[in-house]
C-alpha positions in Angstrom: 55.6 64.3 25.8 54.8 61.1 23.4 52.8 61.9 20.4 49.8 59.9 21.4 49.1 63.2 24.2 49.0 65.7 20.9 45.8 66.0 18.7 45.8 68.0 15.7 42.2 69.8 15.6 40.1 71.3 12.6 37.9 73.4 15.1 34.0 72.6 14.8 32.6 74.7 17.7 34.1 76.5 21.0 31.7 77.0 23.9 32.1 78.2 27.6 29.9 76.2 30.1 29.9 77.2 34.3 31.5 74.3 34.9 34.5 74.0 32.0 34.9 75.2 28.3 35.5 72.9 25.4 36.7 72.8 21.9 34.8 70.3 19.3 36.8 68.8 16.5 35.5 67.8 13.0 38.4 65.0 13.0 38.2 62.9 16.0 41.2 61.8 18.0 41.2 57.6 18.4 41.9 56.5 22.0 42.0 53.1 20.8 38.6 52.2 22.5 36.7 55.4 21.3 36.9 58.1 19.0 36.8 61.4 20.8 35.6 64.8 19.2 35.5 67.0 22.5 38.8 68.1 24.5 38.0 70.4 28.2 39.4 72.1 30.3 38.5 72.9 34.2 36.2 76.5 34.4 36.4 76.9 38.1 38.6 79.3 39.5 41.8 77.3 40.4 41.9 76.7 36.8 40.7 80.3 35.6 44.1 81.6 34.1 45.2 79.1 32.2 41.4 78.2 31.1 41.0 82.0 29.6 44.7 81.4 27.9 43.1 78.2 26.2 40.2 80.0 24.9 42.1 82.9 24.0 44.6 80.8 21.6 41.3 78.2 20.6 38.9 81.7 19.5 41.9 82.7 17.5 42.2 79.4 15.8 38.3 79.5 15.3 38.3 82.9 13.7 41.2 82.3 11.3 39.6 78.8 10.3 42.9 77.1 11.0 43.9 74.0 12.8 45.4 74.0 16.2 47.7 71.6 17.9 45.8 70.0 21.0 47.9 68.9 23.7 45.7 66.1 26.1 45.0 64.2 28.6 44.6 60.3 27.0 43.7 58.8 30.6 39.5 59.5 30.5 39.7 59.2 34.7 41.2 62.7 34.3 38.4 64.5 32.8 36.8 67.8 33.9 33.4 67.6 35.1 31.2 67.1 32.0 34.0 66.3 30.1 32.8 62.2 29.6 34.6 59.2 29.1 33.3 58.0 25.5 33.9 61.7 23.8 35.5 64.1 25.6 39.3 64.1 27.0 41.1 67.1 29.4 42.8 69.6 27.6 45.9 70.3 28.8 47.2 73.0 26.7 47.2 74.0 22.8 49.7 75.2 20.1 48.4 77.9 17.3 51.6 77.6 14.9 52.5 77.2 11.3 54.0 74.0 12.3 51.8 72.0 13.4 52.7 69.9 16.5 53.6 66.9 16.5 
């Protein structure tokens, strides 16, 4: 893992869509070419597990008002559908910890 895959998030907004969920951030992650507020992961059911683990561990985060460590995707061709190229990345996984990763 290099650091530039990890984003540290202050949640702005959660929300569940058919086709993914997503977590908005209030401090944008810089790709170099964009600044990108929205991290996604895949909603169909291939996905489903580790998409409900993702929200569980992002509503928690949410409801405490603390920041979460984002782990992501930097390479926009791998975004989930509606996830797009100019805001959004694929969200791989997440940390909820004291220590903050990276």
């Amino acid at each position: 893992l290099t650091e530039d895959d990890w984003h540290i998030c202050k949640i702005k907004e959660v929300a569940l869509f058919p086709d993914r969920i997503h977590v908005a951030c209030s401090n944008p992650y810089d790709d170099d070419t964009a600044d990108i507020y929205y991290f996604a992961a895949p909603g169909d059911s291939q996905h489903a597990l580790t998409t409900n683990r993702l929200l569980t561990l992002l509503n928690t985060a949410y409801a405490l008002g603390t920041d979460i460590s984002l782990y992501l995707d930097p390479d926009d061709t791998a975004n989930p559908p509606g996830c797009q190229e100019y805001d959004c990345r694929l969200l791989k996984g997440a940390v909820l910890s004291t220590d903050l990763l990276p």
